[in-house]
C-alpha positions in Angstrom: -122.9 69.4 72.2 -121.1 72.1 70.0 -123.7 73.3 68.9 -125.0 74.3 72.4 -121.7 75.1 73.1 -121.6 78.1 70.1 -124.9 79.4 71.2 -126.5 77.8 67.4 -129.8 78.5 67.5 -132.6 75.7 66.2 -132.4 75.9 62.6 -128.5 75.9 62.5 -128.4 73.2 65.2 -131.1 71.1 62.8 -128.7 71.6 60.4 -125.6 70.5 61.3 -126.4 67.7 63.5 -128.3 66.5 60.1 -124.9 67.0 58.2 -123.0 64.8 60.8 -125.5 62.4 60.9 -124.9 61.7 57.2 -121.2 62.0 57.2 -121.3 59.9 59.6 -123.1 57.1 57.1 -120.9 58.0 54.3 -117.6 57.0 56.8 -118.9 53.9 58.7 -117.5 51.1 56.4 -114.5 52.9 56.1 -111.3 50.9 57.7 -111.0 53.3 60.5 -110.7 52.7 64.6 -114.2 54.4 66.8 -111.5 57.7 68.0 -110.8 58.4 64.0 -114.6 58.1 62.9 -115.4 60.4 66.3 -112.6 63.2 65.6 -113.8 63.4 62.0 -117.3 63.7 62.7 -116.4 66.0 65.1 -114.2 68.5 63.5 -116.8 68.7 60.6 -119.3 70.1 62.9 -116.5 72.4 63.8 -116.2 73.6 60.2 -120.1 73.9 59.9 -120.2 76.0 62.7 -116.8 78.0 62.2 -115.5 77.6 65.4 -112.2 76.6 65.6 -112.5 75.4 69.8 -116.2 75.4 71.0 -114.8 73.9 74.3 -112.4 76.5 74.8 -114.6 77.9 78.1 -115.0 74.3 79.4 -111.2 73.5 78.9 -110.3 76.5 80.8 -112.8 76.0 83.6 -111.3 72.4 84.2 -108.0 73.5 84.1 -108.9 76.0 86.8 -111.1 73.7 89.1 -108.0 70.9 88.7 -105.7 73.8 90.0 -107.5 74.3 93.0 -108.2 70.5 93.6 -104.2 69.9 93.1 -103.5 72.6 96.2 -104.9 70.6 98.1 -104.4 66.9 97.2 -100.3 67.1 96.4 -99.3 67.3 100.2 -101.6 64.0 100.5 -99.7 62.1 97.7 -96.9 59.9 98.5 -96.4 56.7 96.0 -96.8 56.2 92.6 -99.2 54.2 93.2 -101.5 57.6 94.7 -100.2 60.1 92.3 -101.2 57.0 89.1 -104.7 57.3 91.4 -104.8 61.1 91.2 -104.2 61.5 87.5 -106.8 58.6 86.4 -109.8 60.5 89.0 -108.5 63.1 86.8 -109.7 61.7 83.7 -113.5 62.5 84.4 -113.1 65.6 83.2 -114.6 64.5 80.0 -117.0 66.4 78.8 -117.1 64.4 74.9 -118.8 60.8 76.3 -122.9 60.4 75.7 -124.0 59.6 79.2 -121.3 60.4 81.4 -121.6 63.5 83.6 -118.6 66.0 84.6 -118.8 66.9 88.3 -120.2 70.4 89.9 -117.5 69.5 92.8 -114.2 68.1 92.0 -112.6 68.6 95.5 -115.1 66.7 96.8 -115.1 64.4 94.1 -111.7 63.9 93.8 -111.7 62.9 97.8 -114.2 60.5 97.4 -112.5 58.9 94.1 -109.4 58.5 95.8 -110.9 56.5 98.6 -112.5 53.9 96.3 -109.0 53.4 94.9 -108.6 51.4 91.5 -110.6 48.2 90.0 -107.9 46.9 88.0 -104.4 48.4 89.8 -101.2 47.2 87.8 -99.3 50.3 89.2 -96.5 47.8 90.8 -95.8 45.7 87.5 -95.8 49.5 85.6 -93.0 51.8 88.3 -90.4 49.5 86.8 -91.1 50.1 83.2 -91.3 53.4 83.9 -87.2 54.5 82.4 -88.1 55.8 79.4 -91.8 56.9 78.7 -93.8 58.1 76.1 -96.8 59.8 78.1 -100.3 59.9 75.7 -102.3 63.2 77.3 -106.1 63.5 77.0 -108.4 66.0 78.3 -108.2 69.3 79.9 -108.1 69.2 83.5 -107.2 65.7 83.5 -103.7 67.4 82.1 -103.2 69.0 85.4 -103.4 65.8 87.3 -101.0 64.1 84.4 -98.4 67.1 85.8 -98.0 65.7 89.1 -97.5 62.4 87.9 -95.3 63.2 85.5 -93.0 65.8 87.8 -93.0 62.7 90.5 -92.1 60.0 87.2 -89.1 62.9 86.5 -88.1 62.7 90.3 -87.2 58.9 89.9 -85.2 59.6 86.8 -87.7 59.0 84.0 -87.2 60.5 80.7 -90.3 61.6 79.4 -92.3 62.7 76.0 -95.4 63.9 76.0 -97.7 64.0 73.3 -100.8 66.3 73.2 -103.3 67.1 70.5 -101.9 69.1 67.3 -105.3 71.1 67.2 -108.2 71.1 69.1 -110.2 68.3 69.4 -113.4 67.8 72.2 -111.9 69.0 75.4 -108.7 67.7 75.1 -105.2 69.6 75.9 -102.9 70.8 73.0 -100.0 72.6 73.0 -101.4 75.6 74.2 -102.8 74.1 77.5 -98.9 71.8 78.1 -97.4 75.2 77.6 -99.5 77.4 79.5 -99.3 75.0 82.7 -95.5 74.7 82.2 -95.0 71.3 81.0 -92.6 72.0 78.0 -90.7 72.7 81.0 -90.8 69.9 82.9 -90.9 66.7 80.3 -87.7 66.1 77.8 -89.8 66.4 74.6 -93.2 68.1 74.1 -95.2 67.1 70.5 -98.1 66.0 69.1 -100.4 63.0 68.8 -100.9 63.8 65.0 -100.3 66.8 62.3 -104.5 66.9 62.2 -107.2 66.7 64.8 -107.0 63.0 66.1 -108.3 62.3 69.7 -106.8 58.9 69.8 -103.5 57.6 67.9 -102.5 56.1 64.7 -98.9 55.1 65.3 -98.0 54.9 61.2 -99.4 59.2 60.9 -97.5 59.9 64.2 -94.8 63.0 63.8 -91.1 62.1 63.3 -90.1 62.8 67.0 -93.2 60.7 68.1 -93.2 57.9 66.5 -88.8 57.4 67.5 -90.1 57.7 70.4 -92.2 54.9 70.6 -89.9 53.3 69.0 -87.2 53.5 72.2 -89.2 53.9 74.7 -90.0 51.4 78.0 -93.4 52.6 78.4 -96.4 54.1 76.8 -98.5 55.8 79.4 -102.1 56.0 77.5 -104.8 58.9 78.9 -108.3 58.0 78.2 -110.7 56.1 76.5 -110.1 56.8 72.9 -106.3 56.0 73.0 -107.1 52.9 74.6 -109.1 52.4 71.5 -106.6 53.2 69.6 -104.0 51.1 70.8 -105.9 48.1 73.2 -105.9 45.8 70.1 -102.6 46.0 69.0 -99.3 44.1 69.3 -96.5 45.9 68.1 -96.4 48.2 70.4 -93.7 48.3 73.7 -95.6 47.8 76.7 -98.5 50.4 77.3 -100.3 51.4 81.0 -103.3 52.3 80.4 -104.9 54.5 82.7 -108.7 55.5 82.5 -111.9 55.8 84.1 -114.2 53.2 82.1 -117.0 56.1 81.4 -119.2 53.7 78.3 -120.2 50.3 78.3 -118.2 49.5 75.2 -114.2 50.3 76.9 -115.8 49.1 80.2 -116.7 45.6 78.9 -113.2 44.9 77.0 -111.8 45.4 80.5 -114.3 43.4 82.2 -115.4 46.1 84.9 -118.5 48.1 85.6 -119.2 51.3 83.4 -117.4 54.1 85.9 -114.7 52.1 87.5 -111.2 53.5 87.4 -108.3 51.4 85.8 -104.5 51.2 85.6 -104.1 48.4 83.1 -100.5 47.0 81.6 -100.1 45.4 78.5 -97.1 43.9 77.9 
């Protein structure tokens, strides 16, 4: 998809979806989770094709349509329960999963999502934990969505940390995006998932002010896919909400739904 994204014509494309493919091989027995192997794999086709963000236009265009959709939507959201529901329809906006399509129409998206409600909904056993919470962002858009949630978390006296990407990875927000829509602003502490590309977490290369986080928080609010395939598996961890649309077979089977549902799961 970067490549397309850059504008690489044949040859180039040939090229460095040959050299992926064979990094790729030379990686797959190394003991790493399915995010690490992806955001390596990833950045080296950003180094092949020296761009530094080829999702830069698509990151911008979610923010924008998730802007537009959030005029409308916040006079309509009440409970946690509906703004937990807004920021997981958000999660669509993925434009980094093999088979899973982005909508032309997020409003009317978004309406219809929101009527279907959640598959697995453990919003009631999560509001409770919700004190002292380290909040896990994924993608563009999505991060808008994660705003209102986060602004209506802050309401109820939450202390929160959010972690975005250090550097740019698929369509997911870094600092640049939190900053730009105000967030360093709103939660207590602003950092990174990582000091390198990483579109899921590894707790033990977490920065200093993350990983005392974690340490003292209530709650782990996990974004997305790959941080629930980061994390799903583990047990030393305080109690994590994951919140997600279930966009591959893989993720959708470990949660026993259908591929597409939307999911608020706690693990305690």
């Amino acid at each position: 998809m970067e490549c397309g994204l850059v504008g690489a014509d044949t040859e180039t494309t040939r090229r460095v979806s040959s050299a992926c493919r064979s990094y790729l091989v030379s990686i797959k027995d190394d003991p790493l989770t399915h995010p690490q192997i992806a955001s390596l794999v990833h950045h080296r086709a950003y180094d092949l094709l020296n761009s530094s963000d080829p999702f830069r236009a698509l990151k911008k265009q979610g923010n924008e349509e998730a802007l537009a959709v959030c005029k409308e939507i916040r006079p309509t959201l009440h409970t946690f329960r509906d703004y937990v529901l807004a920021s997981v329809i958000g999660n669509t906006f993925d434009y980094g999963v093999k088979g899973h399509t982005v909508t032309d129409n997020f409003s009317v998206f978004f309406r219809e999502e929101f009527a279907k409600g959640l598959v697995i909904d453990d919003t009631d056993k999560i509001l409770p934990l919700a004190r002292n919470v380290v909040y896990l962002s994924d993608n563009c858009g999505e991060i808008v969505l994660d705003r209102l949630l986060i602004q209506y978390l802050k309401k109820q006296g939450a202390h929160i940390t959010l972690a975005v990407k250090a550097l740019p990875a698929l369509n997911d927000a870094t600092l640049e995006d939190a900053r730009a829509l105000g967030l360093d602003r709103i939660v207590d502490l602003l950092t990174t998932n990582s000091k390198k590309a990483e579109i899921g977490l590894c707790p033990e290369v977490a920065p200093h002010d993350l990983a005392a986080a974690i340490k003292n928080c209530t709650l782990i609010i996990a974004k997305g896919m790959a941080n629930f395939e980061s994390l799903f598996e583990r047990n030393d961890l305080p109690p994590v909400a994951y919140l997600m649309a279930a966009k591959c077979r893989p993720v959708a089977d470990m949660v026993h739904v259908p591929v597409g549902s939307k999911v608020v799961l706690l693990k305690e």
